[in-house]
N, C-alpha and C positions, 0 to 999 in steps of 0.2 A: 710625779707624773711619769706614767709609763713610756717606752719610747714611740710606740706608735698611737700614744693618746690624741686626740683632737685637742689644738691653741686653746687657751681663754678667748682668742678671737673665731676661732670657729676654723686653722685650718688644719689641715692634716701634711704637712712639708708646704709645699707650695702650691695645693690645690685644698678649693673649700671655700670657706666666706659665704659673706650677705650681701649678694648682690641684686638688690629686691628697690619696684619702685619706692617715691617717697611714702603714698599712702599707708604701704607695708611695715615702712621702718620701725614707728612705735610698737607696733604689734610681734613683730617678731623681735625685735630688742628684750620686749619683755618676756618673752618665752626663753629666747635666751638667760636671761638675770634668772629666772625663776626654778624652770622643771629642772636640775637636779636637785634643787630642796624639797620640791614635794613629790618626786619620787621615792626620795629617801626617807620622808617619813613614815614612820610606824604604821597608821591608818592604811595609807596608801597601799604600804609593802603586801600585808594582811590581807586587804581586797584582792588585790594583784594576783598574788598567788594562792588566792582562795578561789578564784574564778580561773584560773589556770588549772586548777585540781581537779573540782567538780562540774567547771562547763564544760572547758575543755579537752578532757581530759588524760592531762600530764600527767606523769612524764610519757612522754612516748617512746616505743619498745627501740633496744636496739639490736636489731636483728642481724644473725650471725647468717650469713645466706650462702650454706652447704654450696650448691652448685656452681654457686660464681666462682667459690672462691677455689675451686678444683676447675674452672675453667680458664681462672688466671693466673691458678699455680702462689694461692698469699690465702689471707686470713680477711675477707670480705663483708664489713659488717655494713648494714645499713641503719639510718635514722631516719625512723618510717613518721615524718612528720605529714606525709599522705592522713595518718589516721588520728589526726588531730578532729575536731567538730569544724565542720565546714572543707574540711577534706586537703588544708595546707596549713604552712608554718604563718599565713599572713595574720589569724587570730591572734597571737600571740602579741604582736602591734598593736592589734585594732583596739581590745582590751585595754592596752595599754595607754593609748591616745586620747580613747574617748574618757575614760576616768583621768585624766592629764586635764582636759577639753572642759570637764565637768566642776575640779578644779578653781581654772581660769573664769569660771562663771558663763560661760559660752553655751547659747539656746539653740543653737544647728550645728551639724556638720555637712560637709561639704567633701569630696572623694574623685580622685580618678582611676582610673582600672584600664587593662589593657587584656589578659587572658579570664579577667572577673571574677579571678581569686583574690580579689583586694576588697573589690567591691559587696563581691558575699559578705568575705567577714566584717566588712564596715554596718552593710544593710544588718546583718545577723545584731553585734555588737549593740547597735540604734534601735532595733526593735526590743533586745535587752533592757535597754536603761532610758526606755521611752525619750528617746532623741528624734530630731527630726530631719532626714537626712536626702541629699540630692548628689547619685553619681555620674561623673562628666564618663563618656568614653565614647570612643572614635565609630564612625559608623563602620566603618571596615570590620572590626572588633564584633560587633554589635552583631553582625551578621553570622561570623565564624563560632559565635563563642554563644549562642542562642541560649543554651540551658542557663548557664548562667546569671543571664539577661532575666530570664522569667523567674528564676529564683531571688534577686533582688526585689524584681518587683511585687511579689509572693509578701516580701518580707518587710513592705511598706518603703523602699527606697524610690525615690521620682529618679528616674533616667534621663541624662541630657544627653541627646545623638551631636557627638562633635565631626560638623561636616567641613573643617579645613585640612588645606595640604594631604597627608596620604591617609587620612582620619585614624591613624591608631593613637597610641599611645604617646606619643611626644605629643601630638596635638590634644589627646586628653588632660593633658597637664597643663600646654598654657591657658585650657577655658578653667580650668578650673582654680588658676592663679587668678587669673582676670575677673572672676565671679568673685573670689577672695577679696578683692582691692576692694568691691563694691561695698562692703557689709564687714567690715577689719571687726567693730564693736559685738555683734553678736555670731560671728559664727568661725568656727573652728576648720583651719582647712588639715586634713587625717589623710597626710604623707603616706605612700603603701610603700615606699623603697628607701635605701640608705642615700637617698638624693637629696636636690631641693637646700637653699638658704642655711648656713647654719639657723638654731640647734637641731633640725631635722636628720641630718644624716647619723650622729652621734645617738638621739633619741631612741630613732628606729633600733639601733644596734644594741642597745641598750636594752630594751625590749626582748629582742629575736635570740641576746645573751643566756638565755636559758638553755636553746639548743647547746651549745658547746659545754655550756655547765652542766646537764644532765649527762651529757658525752664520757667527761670526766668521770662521774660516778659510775658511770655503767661500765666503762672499762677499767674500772679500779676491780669490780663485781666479780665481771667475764674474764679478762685478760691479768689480773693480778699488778696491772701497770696502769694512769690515768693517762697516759699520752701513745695516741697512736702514733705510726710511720707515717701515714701520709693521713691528711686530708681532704676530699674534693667535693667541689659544690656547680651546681648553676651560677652565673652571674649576668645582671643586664645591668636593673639598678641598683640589687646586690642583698634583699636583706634574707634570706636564708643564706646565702656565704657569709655574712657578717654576724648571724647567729650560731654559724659551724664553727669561724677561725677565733673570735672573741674572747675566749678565755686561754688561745693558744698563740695568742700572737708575741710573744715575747719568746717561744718557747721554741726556739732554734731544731731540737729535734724531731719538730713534726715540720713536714713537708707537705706546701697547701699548693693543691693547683684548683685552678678555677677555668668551668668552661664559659665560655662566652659563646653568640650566636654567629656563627661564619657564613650561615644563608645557604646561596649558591655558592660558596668560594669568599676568605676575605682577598683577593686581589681580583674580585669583581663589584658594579655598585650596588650588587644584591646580597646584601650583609650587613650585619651590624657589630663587626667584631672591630668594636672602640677600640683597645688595647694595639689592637695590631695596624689598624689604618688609623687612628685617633689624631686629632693635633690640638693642641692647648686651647680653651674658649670659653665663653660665658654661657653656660643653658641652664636654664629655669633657676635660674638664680644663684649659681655658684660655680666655679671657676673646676673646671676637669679634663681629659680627654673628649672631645667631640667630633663625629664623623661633617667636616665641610668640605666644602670644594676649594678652588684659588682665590676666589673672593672673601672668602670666609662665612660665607652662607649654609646654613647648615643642613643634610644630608639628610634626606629622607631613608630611615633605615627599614632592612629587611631580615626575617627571620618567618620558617614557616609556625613557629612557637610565637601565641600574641604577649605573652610575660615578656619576651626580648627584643623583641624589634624596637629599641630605644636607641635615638645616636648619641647618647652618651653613656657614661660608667660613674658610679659612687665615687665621691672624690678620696675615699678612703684606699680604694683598689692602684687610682691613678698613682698614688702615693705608692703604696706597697708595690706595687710593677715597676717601678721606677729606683724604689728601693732595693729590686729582685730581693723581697721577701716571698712574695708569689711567684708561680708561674700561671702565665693564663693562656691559654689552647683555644685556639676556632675551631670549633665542631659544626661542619656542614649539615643541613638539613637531613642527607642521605645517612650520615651518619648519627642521629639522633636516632633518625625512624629505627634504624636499625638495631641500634641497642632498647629501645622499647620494646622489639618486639619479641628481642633477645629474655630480657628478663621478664616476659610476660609468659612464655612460654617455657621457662625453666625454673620460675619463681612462684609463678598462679598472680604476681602482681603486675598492675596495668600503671605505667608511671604518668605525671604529666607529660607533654612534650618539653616543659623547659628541665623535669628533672634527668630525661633523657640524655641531655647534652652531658649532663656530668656524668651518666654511665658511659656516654662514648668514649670518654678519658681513657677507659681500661683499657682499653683496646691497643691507647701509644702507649704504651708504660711497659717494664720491665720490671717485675718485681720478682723478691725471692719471697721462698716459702714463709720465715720468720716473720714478713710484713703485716704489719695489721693496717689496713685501711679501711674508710670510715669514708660511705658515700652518702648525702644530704639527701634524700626521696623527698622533693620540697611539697610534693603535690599530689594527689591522686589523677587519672589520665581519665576521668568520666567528660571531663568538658571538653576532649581532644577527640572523642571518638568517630567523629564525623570526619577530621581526617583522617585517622587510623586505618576507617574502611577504606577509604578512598585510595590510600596507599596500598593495604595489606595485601593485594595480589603479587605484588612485587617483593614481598617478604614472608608470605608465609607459603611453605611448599607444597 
């Protein structure tokens, strides 16, 4: 067992577990017992990355990006998992789940989504392998994230409008727990982040472990070495940073920072940078950082990116922050837009808003020339463009 492996019980140090009602117990007990076996079989493996090759189509480039990297003075590559099918790294999962799902003998899936890059590729994935699929997401969401919206339903997915608390994304998650309990025997609930009950968090990473493995080979290719100097990701509930650090976590000389969503400021309550305002708690079924108040009530978070406004963090991260194996950075909203609109105008590419956060990173960093860094593009910026405009007066001259 590696050092930063997930328990047999599910934790990662002392964050993680199954903390899930009675109804759930049997059900996820058994997915625990189970999917490393039948991931690991032959069949499985075959499918996996047969549908990873020609659906999706992997690997994707890693791009050496002249200009950044003469404007940060290092060797600037990106992992354009923008130009995956469906336009993010969350196919990579979805694939994964629903042949997991398939598996298990499971006649629905079930899904939540917050910027509706999860939910695409769920809807996509299910109209693939004729499943029958229903995604929970917050009306808030709903509103902001509209193309998305119509692209699921395009794609035979039913929409549920979650109209509790600030409707995004943590409340997407508890309907879609809640809908779980009802129906444990036929239907699969398809996790989009490194969250959630063990074996979910591990699962996901497991999956999204391709990003970091293709990493390896490509800078074996380009750079003559498989290990960069640093590398940096978005993070809310974490699975593109858990498919960028995954096969480099053991490996001391690469340096991981990860951005998280600082909102307006994390020492305001318009934020959602867990890591830095977080305090130990139970959400959606497993023990991590959580943004609450004094009561222990938990905090409705903020981020102008709907991927991040989650008040908690992967209990994998809670782990490694605490370990200082990571470092993790609040990136204010002002500061996202910015570097989008940076690298849209110096690159020709449009990022999401959550993979902007992890471009703002460049900005506090000091690097020398020799550096190779390796930034996670988790997402293409089509679903964002209505705030883009909205902003772009204020950043473009």
């Amino acid at each position: 067992m590696k050092k930063f492996d997930v328990s047999p019980e599910g934790y990662y140090g002392e964050f993680g577990g199954a903390y899930v009602p009675e109804a759930l117990r049997e059900c996820v007990n058994e997915m625990a017992a189970t999917y490393r076996q039948i991931i690991a079989k032959e069949e499985f493996k075959k499918e996996f990355e047969q549908l990873l090759r020609d659906y999706v189509g992997r690997p994707t480039p890693l791009y050496f990006s002249r200009r950044l990297s003469e404007q940060y003075g290092c060797k600037i590559y990106l992992k354009r998992e923008d130009l995956n099918h469906t336009g993010a790294h969350k196919i990579n999962n979805t694939i994964g789940q629903v042949l997991l799902a398939k598996h298990l003998g499971k006649k629905r899936i079930i899904a939540e989504t917050g910027a509706g890059q999860h939910g695409v590729a769920t809807a996509t994935v299910c109209a693939l392998m004729n499943m029958p699929c229903t995604i929970y997401m917050g009306q808030t969401d709903i509103e902001r994230q509209r193309a998305n919206v119509e692209k699921m339903r395009m794609l035979g997915a039913e929409i549920f409008s979650v109209q509790s608390g600030s409707q995004t994304l943590s409340n997407a998650v508890d309907a879609a727990i809640d809908a779980w309990s009802r129906d444990v025997e036929g239907t699969y609930y398809l996790l989009g982040s490194a969250v959630g009950p063990h074996p979910y968090p591990d699962m996901v990473a497991r999956f999204q472990s391709v990003i970091s493995e293709e990493i390896q080979k490509q800078l074996a290719e380009q750079e003559g070495r498989s290990n960069p100097d640093y590398l940096i990701a978005c993070v809310g509930g974490g699975s593109n940073a858990a498919g960028t650090i995954y096969h480099y976590l053991d490996d001391e000389r690469v340096k991981m920072i990860l951005a998280e969503a600082g909102g307006l400021g994390a020492d305001t309550k318009q934020t959602a940078a867990t890591i830095a305002r977080g305090k130990e708690g139970i959400l959606h079924g497993y023990k991590t950082l959580v943004l609450q108040n004094e009561q222990g009530e938990v905090e409705e978070a903020y981020s102008i990116s709907a991927g991040l406004d989650y008040p908690g963090i992967g209990p994998l991260y809670a782990h490694l922050a605490r370990e200082k194996r990571i470092e993790v950075v609040a990136i204010n909203d002002d500061e996202a837009l910015r570097s989008a609109f940076n690298l849209t105008r110096i690159e020709g590419i449009i990022p999401a808003l959550e993979s902007a956060h992890a471009l703002a990173i460049l900005d506090k960093m000091q690097f020398r020339a020799e550096d190779v860094v390796v930034v996670t593009i988790s997402g293409r910026g089509d679903k964002d463009m209505d705030t883009y405009l909205k902003h772009a007066p204020r950043y473009i001259g």
